[in-house]
C-alpha positions in Angstrom: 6.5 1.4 20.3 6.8 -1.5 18.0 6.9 -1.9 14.7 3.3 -1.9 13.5 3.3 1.2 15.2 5.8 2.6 12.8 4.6 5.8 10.8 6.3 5.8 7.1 6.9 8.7 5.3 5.6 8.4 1.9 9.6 8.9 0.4 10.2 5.5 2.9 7.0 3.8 1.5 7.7 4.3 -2.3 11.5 3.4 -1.2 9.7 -0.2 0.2 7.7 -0.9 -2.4 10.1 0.1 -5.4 7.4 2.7 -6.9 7.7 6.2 -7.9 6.3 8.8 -5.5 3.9 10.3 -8.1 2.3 6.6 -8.1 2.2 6.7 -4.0 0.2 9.9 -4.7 -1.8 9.1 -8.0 -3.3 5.6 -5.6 -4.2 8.0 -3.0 -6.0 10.0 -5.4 -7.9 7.1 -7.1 -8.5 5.9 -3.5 -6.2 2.3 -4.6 -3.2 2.7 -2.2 -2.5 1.9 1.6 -4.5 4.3 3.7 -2.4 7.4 4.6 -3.4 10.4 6.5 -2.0 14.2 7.3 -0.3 15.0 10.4 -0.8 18.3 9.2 1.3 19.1 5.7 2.9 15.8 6.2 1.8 12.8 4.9 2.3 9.7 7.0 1.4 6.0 6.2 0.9 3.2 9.3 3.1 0.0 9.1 0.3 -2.0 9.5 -1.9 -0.6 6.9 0.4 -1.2 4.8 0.7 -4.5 5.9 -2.6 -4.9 5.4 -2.8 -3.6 1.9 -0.3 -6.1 0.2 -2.2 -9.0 2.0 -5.5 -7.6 0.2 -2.9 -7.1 -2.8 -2.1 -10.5 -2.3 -5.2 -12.3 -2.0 -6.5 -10.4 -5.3 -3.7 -11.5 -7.5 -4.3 -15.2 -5.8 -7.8 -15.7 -7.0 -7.2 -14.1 -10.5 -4.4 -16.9 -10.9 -6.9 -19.2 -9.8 -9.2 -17.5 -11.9 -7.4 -17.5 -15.1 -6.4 -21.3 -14.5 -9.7 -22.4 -14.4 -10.4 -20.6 -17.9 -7.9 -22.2 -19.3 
């Protein structure tokens, strides 16, 4: 197994990020977060979607910098 095979727990994830667990949950909900998904009560979160995620996070904050330069 290598890393992007790595499942996260969402204690490990919050822990990465620096983010409360109620926000880990409250993305879910709103449908904003890296994808997760149950392995029956638990809930687990790929490596690589996460990955994935802060690049789209990434890219968004990138063009509203660019963004707000223009309009200024």
């Amino acid at each position: 197994m290598n890393n992007n095979d790595r499942l996260l727990t969402a204690d490990e994830l919050a822990d990465f990020l620096d983010v409360p667990i109620k926000t880990l949950y409250a993305w879910r909900y709103r449908g904003e977060g890296p994808i997760g998904f149950r392995a029956g009560k638990h809930l687990r979160y790929r490596w690589v979607d996460v990955e994935d995620w802060i690049r789209d996070r990434l890219q968004i904050a990138e063009a509203d910098r660019r963004y707000d330069h223009i309009r200024s």
